[in-house]
Structure formats: C-alpha cells, structure tokens
C-alpha positions as CSV (number, residue, x, y, z in Angstrom):
1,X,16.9,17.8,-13.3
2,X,18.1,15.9,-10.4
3,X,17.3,12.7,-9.5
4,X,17.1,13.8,-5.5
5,X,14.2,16.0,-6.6
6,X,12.1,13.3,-8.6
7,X,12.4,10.8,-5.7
8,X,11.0,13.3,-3.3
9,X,8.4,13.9,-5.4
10,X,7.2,10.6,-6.0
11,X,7.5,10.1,-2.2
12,X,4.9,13.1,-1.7
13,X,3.2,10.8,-4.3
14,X,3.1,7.9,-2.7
15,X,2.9,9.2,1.3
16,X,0.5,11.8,0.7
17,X,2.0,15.2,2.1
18,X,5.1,16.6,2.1
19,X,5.3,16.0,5.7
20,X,4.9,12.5,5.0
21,X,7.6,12.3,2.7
22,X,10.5,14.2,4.3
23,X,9.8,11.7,7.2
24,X,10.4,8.8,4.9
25,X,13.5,10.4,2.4
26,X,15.0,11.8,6.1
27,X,14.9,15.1,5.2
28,X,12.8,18.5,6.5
29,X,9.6,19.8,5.5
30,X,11.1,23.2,4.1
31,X,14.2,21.0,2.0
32,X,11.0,18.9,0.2
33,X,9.1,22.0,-0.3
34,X,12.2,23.9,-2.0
35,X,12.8,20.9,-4.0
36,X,9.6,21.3,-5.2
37,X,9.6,24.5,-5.8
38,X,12.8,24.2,-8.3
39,X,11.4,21.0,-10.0
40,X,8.7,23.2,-10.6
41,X,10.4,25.9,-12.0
42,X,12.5,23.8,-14.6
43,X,9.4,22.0,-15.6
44,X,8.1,25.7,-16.0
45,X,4.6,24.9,-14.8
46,X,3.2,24.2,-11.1
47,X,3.4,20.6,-10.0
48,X,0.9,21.3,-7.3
49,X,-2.6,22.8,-6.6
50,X,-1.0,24.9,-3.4
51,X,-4.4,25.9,-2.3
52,X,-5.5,22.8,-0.7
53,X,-4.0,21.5,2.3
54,X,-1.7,18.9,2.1
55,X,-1.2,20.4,-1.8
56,X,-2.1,18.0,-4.2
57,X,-0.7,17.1,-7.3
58,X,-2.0,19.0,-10.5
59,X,-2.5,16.8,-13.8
60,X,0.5,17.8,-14.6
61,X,2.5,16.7,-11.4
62,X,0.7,13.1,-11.7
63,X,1.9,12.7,-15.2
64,X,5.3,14.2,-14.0
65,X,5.4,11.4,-11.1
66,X,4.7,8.9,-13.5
67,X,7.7,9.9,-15.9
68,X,9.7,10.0,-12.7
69,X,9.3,6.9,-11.9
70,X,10.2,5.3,-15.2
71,X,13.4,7.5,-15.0
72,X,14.4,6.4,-11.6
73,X,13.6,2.7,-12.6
74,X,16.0,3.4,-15.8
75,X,18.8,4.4,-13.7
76,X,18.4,1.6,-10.8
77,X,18.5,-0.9,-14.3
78,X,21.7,0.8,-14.9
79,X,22.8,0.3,-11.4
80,X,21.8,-3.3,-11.6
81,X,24.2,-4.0,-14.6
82,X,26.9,-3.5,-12.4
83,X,25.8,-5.5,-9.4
84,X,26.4,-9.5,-9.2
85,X,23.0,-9.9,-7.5
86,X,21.5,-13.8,-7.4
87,X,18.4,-15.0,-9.4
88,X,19.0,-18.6,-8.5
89,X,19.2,-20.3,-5.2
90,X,16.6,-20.3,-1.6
91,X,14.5,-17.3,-1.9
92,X,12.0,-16.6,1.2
93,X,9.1,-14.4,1.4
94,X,6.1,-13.7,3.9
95,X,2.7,-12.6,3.4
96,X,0.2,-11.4,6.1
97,X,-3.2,-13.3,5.8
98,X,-4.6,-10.9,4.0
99,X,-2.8,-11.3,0.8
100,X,-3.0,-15.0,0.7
101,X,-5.1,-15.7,-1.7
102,X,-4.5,-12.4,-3.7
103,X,-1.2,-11.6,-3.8
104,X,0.6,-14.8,-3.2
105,X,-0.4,-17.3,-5.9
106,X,0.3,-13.9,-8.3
107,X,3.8,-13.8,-6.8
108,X,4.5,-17.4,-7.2
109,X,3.0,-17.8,-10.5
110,X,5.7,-14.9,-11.6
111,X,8.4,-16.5,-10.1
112,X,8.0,-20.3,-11.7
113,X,7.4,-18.6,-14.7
114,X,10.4,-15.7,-15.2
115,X,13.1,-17.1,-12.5
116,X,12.8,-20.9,-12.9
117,X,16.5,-21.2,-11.1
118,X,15.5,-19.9,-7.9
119,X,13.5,-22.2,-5.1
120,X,10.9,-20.1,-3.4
121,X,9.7,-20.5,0.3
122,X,6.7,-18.7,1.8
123,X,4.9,-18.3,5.5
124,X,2.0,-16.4,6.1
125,X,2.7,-13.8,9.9
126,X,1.4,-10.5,11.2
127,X,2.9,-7.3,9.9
128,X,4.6,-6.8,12.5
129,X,6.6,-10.1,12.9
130,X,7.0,-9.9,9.1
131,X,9.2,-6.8,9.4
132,X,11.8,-7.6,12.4
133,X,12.2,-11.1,10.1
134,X,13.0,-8.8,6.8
135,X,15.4,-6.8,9.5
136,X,17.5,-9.8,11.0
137,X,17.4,-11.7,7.5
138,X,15.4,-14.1,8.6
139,X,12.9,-13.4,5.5
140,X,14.2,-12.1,1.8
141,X,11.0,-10.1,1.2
142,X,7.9,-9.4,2.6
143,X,4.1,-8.4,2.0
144,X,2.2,-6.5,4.4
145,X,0.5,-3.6,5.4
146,X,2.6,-0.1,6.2
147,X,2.9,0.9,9.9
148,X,2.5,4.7,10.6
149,X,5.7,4.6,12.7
150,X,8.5,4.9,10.2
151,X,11.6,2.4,10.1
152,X,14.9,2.8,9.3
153,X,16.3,-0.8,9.3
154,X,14.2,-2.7,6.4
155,X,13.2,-0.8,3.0
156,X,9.5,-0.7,2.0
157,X,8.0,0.0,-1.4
158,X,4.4,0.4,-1.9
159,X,2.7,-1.7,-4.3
160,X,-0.9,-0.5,-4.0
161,X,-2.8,2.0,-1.8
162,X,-5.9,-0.1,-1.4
163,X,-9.3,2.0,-0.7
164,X,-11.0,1.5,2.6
165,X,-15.0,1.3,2.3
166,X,-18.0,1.0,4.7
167,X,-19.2,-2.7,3.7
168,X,-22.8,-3.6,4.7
169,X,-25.3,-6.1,3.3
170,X,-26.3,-5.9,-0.3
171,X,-29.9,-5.4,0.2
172,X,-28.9,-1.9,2.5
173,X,-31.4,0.8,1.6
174,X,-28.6,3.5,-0.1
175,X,-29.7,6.5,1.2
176,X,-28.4,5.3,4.7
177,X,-25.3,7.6,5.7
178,X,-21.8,6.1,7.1
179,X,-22.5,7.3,10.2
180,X,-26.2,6.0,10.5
181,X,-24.5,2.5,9.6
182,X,-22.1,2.5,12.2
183,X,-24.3,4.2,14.9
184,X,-27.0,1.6,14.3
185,X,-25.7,-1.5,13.0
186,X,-23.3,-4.1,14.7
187,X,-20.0,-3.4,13.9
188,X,-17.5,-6.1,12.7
189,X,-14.1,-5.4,13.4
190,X,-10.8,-6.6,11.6
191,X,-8.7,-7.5,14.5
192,X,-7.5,-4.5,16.3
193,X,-4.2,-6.3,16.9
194,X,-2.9,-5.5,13.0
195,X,-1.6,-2.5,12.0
196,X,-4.3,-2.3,9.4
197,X,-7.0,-2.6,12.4
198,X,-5.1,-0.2,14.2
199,X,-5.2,2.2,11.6
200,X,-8.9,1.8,10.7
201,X,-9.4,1.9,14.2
202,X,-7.4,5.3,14.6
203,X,-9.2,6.7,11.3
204,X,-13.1,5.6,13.2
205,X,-11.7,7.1,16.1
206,X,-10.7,10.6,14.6
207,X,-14.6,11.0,13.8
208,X,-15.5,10.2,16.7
209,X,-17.0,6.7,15.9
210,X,-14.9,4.6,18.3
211,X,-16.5,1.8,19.8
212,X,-16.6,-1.6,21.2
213,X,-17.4,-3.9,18.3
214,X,-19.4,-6.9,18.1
215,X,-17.8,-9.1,16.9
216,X,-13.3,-9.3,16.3
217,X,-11.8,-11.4,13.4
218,X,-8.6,-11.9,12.1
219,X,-9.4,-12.6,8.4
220,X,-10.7,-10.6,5.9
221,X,-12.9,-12.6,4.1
222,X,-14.6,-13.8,7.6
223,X,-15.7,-10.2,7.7
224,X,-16.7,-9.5,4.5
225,X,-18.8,-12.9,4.4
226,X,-20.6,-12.2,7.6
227,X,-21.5,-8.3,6.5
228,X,-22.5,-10.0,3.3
229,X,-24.9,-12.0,5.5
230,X,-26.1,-8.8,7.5
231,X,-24.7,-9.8,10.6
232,X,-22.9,-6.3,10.8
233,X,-21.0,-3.5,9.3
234,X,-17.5,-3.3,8.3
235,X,-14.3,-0.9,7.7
236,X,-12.5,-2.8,5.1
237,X,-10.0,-2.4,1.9
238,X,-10.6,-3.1,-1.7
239,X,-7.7,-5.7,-1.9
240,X,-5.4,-5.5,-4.8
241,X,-6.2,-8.5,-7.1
242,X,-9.3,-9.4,-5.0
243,X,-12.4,-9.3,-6.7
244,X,-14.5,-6.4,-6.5
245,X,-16.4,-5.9,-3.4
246,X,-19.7,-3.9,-4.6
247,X,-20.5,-7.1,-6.7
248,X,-21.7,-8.7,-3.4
249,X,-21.7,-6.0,-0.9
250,X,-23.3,-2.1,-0.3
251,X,-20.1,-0.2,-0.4
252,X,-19.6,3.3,0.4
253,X,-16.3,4.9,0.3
254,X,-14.5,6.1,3.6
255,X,-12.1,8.1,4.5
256,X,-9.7,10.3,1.9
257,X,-7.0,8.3,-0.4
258,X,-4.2,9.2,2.0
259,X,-5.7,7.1,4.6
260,X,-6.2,3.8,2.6
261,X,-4.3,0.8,3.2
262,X,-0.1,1.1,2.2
263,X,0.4,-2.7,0.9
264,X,4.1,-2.7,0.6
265,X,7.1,-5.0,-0.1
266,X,9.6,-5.5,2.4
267,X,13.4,-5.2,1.6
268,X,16.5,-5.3,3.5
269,X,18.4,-1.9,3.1
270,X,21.7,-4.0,1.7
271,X,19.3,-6.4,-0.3
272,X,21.1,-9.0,-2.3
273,X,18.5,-9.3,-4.7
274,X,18.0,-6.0,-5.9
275,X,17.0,-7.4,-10.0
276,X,14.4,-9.6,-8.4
277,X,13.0,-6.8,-6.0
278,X,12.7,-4.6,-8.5
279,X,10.9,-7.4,-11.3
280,X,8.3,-7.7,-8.3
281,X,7.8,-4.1,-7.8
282,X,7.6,-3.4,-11.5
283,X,5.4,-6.5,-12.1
284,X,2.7,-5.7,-9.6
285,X,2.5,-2.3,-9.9
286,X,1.5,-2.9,-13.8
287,X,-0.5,-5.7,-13.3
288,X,-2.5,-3.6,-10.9
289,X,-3.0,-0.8,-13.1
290,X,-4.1,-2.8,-15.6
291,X,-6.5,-4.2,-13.6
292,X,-7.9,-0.8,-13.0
293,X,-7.9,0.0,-16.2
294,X,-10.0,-2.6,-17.1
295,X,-12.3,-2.2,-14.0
C-alpha cells in the first residue's frame, strides 16, 4: 500500500471531489481516480459510493481515511527524528478576527503549557494578508480561512470544515424556508471583502439569492448578535471551539459539507518547525473531535 495513494485519498477527504484533490496534490483527475481504484482493490472492498456525483466515501473509505491519516502522521514522526527542527526561540503566528477568541487563547494555552522554551507572538489580519506574510516569512504560521484559488508557495492543512447555517432570531416561526428568510428578511452580511464572504457570497449567488445586503460587518459575532436581536438574517459558520449557535439562534443548515468553511493552518513549504506544526495540527484536530463527540 503506498503512501502516494493514502494522501490522495485523504485529500478527496478533506477537498471534497477528486477534482478538488488532484488540484491540490498536482496531479490529474484520471491519476487520483486510478489511485483509487488500486487502493480499492488491495483493500478488497469499494472505498466509494460511485453512484453519486462527486463519489462519496463509503463507511468503509471514512474509517480507511482515518487509518490513513494516523499512518501518514507515523511516518512524518519518523521523518521528524531525523530533522534538527527548533522548539525554542521567537515563534509568530496570525489569526483572522474570526478565530480570536476561539482559536487563539486554545493555541496559546497549548503552547505555554507543552513548549515552554519558545516565545510566542501573535497579530490578528485578513486572510489574505495572512498568506503572502506565511510566503515571504514574515509570519511562522497562520489561521485563516481557505481561498478557492489554490497556492503553491505556502502549505495549508485544514483543521476543521466548519458548517455554514442560515441564522435568524430565536423566536423565528420554524416552518419558514431558507429562501422565505432571505427573500423577506434583511440580510446581514459578513464582509464581502474576506474570502469567507466571498465564498458565502458565491454560494447565495449560485441559488440565485444574490443581493444587496442591509447591513456589512467585518466581525462575526457583530452579526450573530444583531440576528440574535432580529435585526436580520445571516449566512454564517459554526466556529470551531465557539459555542453552539442554535442555543441562541434559529439555525438552519445551508449549503452541502463541501461548501462549509476550510479553517486551515498556514505553513511555509521549507518550514523549520515541522514537530511544532504537526503538535498543532494533531492537537486541534482531536480537541475538535472531541468536542463533537461530546456535542
């Protein structure tokens, strides 16, 4: 079983498609598909339910994804024993707004409490400014939300794909649809400027629900506090680590799970740091999980 053919298929995992993925791993759509196909055929079983379109992962290939990623976590360890990477010494990171007071004091708490040798510095920027900082190596790492547009010259790993939902006031009568909502109640926009507002305002747009909002904010929790109020409607995401929104809010889920919100850690492709990349990758991804669990 080669490693080649587990990372592609926890990129289809994690990018939704094959398409997705051979963008990402820089290879065709027919080379993922045929890797596929002889992954499947040494497991012996199908991996995917070919039917649908994009496939989608059986039982079996989410169980198999999961067991690839604990291999391919086992052999970067391995790789790691052999590199001279620094755990001590000026560390920076960035965090869009959005992850603040979520992410952030999560990160920071880890770091005081498993690398007490390194000294930490954090900004808050937009994504986009976030990235060409990880690129020139102005920034060490950094937390924002995935662009559709790939790139080549800083490494991104996805720590959560976080949900969107219609948000509207608690006291909304339920049997109003998503469409009703937005056709008749103000809407309340994240700013359009992010690449998380351009990609709601892509997915609105693609059902024909494109519009001039009321009402533009840069900060989550603005919207969220005003829908809560029933000044408007909102397309937002159930933020990893942030409390859950239907306990204040009507929340209806929108959109498929491919077109949620990519939170991801920014890397340089020759990072110097690859232990302490990989301890916040590992770290989050089973904190959030257990948070689910327990949800």
């Amino acid at each position: 079983m080669r490693l080649d053919h587990l990372k592609s298929l926890i990129a289809i995992a994690d990018h939704g498609s094959f398409t997705a993925a051979a963008s990402v791993i820089h290879l065709s759509h027919s080379a993922v598909s045929i890797q596929m196909r002889q992954l499947e055929d040494q497991v012996g079983a199908p991996l995917f339910d070919r039917k649908t379109r994009p496939p989608r992962l059986t039982p079996l290939g989410r169980d198999s994804v999961e067991r690839a990623r604990v291999i391919i976590a086992q052999v970067e360890d391995l790789k790691r024993l052999r590199s001279h990477d620094r755990l001590d010494g000026k560390v920076s990171f960035g965090f869009v707004p959005t992850t603040l007071q979520t992410i952030l004091p999560v990160i920071l708490t880890q770091l005081q409490t498993g690398f007490v040798d390194l000294q930490v510095t954090a900004r808050s920027g937009f994504s986009r400014g976030l990235a060409e900082d990880v690129a020139t190596g102005k920034l060490d790492f950094a937390f924002f939300t995935a662009s559709k547009t790939p790139r080549f010259d800083i490494t991104l790993d996805i720590i959560a794909n976080e949900p969107l939902f219609l948000i509207a006031a608690p006291d909304t009568p339920k049997h109003l649809s998503i469409d009703t909502l937005l056709r008749e109640r103000p809407y309340i926009a994240f700013s359009p400027g992010t690449w998380l507002g351009q990609q709601i305002f892509t997915s609105l747009k693609t059902r024909g629900l494109a519009f001039s909002p009321s009402i533009e904010l840069d900060s989550l929790n603005a919207v969220e506090n005003l829908v809560a109020q029933g000044f408007g409607v909102s397309i937002v995401p159930q933020r990893l680590f942030a409390d859950d929104m239907a306990n204040k809010l009507h929340c209806l889920p929108f959109g498929t799970e491919s077109e949620g919100r990519k939170l991801v850690l920014a890397s340089h492709p020759h990072c110097s740091r690859p232990t302490l990349r990989r301890s916040i990758i590992d770290f989050l991804r089973l904190k959030g999980a257990a948070r689910a669990r327990a949800d």
